[in-house]
N, C-alpha and C positions, 0 to 999 in steps of 0.2 A: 146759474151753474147748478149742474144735477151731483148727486153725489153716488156713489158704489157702492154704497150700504143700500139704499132708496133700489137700486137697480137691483139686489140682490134679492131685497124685499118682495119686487114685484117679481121675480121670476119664478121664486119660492111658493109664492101664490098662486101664482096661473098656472103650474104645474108641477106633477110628483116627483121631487128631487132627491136624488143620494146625499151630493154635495156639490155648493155652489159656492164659487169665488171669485170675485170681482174687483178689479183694482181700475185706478185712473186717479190722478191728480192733478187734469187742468180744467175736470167739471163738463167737461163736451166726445173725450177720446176714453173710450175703457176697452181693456181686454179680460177676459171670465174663461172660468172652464164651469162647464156645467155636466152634470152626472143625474142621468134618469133613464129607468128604464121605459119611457115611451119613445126611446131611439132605436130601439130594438127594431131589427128590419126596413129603417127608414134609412137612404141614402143622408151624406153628412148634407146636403142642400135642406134638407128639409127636415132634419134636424134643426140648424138652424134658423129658418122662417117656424119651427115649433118655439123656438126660444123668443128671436122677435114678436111672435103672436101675442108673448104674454108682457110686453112694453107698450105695442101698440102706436099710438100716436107719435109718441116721445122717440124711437124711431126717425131721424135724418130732421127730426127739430131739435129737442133739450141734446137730446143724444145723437150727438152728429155721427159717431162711430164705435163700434162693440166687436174687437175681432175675440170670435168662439173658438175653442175646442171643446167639442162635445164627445162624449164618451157614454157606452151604456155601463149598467154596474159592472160587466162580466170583463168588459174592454180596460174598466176606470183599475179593477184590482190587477190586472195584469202589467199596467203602466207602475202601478205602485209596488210591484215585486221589484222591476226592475229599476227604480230610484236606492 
């Protein structure tokens, strides 16, 4: 079983994050919001293979599923007005 801290860890790592959050409690299904500005001008597809990049292998093995919302800074502060 993988955990959501480990996954947050590595995302944090492999790339320049605002803010990352990651939950899942059965060790194989997680959902995250992830915040960086290297989403700037990328389509949300490839936003998210940016984020899988930095899991890697773990990826449809340890981590059988990771549903994303990805946001750049400018997108992340505008959602957070509106909360």
């Amino acid at each position: 079983m993988f955990q959501a801290t480990e996954i947050k860890r590595l995302i944090e790592e492999g790339m320049p994050c605002e803010f990352v959050a990651i939950e899942g409690d059965d060790g194989v299904h997680f959902s995250g919001i992830v915040v960086s500005p290297e989403f700037e001008g990328k389509i949300r597809v490839r936003q998210h293979q940016a984020v899988y990049g930095t899991l890697g292998k773990l990826m449809g093995n340890e981590i059988h599923a990771l549903q994303l919302q990805t946001y750049t800074p400018q997108q992340w502060a505008e959602v957070q007005k509106s909360l």
